[in-house]
BATILUM-723156 format. One record per residue (C-alpha): y, z, x; chain. Coordinates in steps of 0.05 Angstrom, whole numbers, always signed. Example, Ala and Ser with C-alpha at 12.3 -4.5 7.8 and 13.67 -1.06 7.14 Angstrom:
       v       w       u  domar
     -90    +156    +246      A
     -21    +143    +273      A
This chain:
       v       w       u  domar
      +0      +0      +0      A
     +79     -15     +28      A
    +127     +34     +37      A
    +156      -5     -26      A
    +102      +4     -70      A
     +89     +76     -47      A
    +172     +95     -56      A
    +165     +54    -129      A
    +102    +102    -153      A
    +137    +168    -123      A
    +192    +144    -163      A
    +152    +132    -221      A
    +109    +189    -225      A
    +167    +242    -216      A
    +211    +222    -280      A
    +252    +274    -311      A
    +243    +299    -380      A
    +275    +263    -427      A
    +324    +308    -480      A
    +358    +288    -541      A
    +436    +283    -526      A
    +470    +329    -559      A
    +507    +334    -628      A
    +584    +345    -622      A
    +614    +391    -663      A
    +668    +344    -684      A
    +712    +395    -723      A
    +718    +419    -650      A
    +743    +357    -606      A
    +823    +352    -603      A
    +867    +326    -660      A
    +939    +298    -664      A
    +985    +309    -724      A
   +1013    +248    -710      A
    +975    +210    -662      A
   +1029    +149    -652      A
   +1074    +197    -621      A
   +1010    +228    -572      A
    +993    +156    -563      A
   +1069    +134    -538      A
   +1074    +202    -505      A
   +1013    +183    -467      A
   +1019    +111    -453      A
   +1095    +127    -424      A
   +1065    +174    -381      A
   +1028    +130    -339      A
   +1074     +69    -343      A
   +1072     +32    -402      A
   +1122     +24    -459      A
   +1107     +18    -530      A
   +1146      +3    -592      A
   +1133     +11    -661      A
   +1156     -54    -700      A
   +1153     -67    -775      A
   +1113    -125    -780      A
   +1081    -180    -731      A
   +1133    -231    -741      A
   +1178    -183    -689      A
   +1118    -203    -639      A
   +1113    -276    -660      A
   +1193    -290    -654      A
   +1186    -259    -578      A
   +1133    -310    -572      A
   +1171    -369    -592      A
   +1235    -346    -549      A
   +1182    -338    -492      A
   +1156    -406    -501      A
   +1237    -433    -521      A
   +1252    -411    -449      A
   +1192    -445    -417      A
   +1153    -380    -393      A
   +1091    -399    -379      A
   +1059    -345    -436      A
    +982    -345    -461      A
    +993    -327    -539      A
    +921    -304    -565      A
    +956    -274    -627      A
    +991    -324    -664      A
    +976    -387    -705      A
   +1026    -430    -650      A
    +979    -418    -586      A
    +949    -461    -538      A
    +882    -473    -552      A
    +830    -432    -544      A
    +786    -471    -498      A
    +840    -481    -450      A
    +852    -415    -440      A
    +782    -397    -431      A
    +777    -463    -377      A
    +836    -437    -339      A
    +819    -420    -267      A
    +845    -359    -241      A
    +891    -398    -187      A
    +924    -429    -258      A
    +927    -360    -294      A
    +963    -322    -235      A
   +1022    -361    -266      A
   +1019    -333    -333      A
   +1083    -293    -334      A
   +1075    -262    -407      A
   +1002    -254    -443      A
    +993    -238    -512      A
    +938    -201    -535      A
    +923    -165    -610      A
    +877    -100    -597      A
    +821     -70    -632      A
    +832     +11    -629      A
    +885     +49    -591      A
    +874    +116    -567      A
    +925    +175    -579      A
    +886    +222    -516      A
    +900    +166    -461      A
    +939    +117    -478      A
    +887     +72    -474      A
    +871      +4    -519      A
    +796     -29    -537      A
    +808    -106    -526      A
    +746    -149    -540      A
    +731    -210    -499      A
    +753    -256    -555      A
    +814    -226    -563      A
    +828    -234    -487      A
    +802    -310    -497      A
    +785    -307    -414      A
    +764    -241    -372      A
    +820    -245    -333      A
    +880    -256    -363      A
    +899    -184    -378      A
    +890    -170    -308      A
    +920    -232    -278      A
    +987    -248    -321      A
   +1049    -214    -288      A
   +1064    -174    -355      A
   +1015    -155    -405      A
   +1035    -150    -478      A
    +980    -112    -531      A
    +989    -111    -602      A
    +955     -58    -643      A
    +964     -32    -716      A
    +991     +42    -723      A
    +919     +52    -771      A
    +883     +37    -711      A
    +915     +88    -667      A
    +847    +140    -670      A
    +853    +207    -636      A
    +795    +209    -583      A
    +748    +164    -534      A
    +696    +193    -586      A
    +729    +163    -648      A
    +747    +103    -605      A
    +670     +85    -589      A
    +648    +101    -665      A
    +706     +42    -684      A
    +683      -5    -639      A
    +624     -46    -624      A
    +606     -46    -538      A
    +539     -88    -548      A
    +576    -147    -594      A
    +605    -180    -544      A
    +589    -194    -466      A
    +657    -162    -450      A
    +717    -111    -469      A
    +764     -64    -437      A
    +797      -5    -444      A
    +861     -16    -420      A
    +916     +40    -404      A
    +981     +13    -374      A
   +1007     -30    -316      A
    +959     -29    -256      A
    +972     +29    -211      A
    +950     +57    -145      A
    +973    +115    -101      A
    +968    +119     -28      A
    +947    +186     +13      A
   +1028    +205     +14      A
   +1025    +210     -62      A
   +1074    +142     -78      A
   +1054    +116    -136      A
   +1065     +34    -141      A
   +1054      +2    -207      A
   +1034     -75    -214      A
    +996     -71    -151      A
    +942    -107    -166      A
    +945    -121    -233      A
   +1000    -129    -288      A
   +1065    -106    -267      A
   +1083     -72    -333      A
   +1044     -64    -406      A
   +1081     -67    -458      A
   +1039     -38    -531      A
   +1068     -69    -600      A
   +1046     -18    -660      A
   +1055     -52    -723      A
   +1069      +0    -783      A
């Protein structure tokens, strides 16, 4: 027998026991009275901005000024955008362009700040990550208290990719200086529509 096959069987033979996970005592995990306020407080925090705006049409007339101007913009939200196979054909040498995208969320969450984007909303993995300024939309009823209540909203398995997504891009060095838009979208900008 090979050291592989005999590491393989010690492996095999010695498997833990396997325990139910536990039950959470929801009544127990944290709570917001108003969990658009925790969720702005939050997203602030770390870098982003967020707005709450009336209706979508505030989102689609930024969009059409955008486009008015010629910024090269990847609109995944409105009726007017490019289509969908381009975007998902666009290299990531022709994305680093993409000055503005776009992009309607799934769930927000009031704990970190974060929002669930599904690969279809994001039309191609990397544009969220790529374009210089990163623009979510997400309803105010969508804006859910906890990573727990997030995950029982959405679905991981349905799709071959999503993404929490909390901010700019950050990173801090040894001395503690915090840069944002590193290596990643210089600034995240969250839409809540009431």
């Amino acid at each position: 027998m090979s050291s592989r096959e005999n590491i393989l069987n010690a492996i095999a033979t010695n498997q833990p026991t396997l325990v139910p996970l536990p039950v959470l005592n929801r009544t127990s995990v944290i709570s917001y009275e108003d969990r658009y306020a925790q969720f702005k407080s939050v997203l602030e925090s770390i870098g982003g901005k967020t707005e709450l705006i009336s209706n979508i049409e505030i989102v689609i007339e930024k969009i059409r000024l955008d486009k008015a101007n010629d910024t090269f913009i990847i609109d995944t939200i409105s009726a007017e955008s490019i289509d969908t196979a381009d975007t998902i054909a666009l290299s990531a040498f022709e994305l680093e362009k993409v000055e503005r995208a776009y992009i309607k969320g799934t769930v927000a969450v009031a704990e970190n700040g974060a929002v669930w984007v599904y690969e279809s909303q994001m039309k191609n993995r990397l544009l969220p990550f790529i374009c210089q300024h990163l623009v979510l939309v997400i309803d105010k009823n969508d804006i859910v208290a906890t990573m727990h209540d997030a995950y029982d909203k959405i679905e991981v398995g349905s799709e071959g990719f999503g993404a929490f997504i909390a901010g700019p891009s950050k990173t801090a060095d040894i001395e503690q200086s915090l840069v944002i838009g590193a290596h990643g979208a210089r600034s995240t900008t969250v839409y809540v529509v009431e």
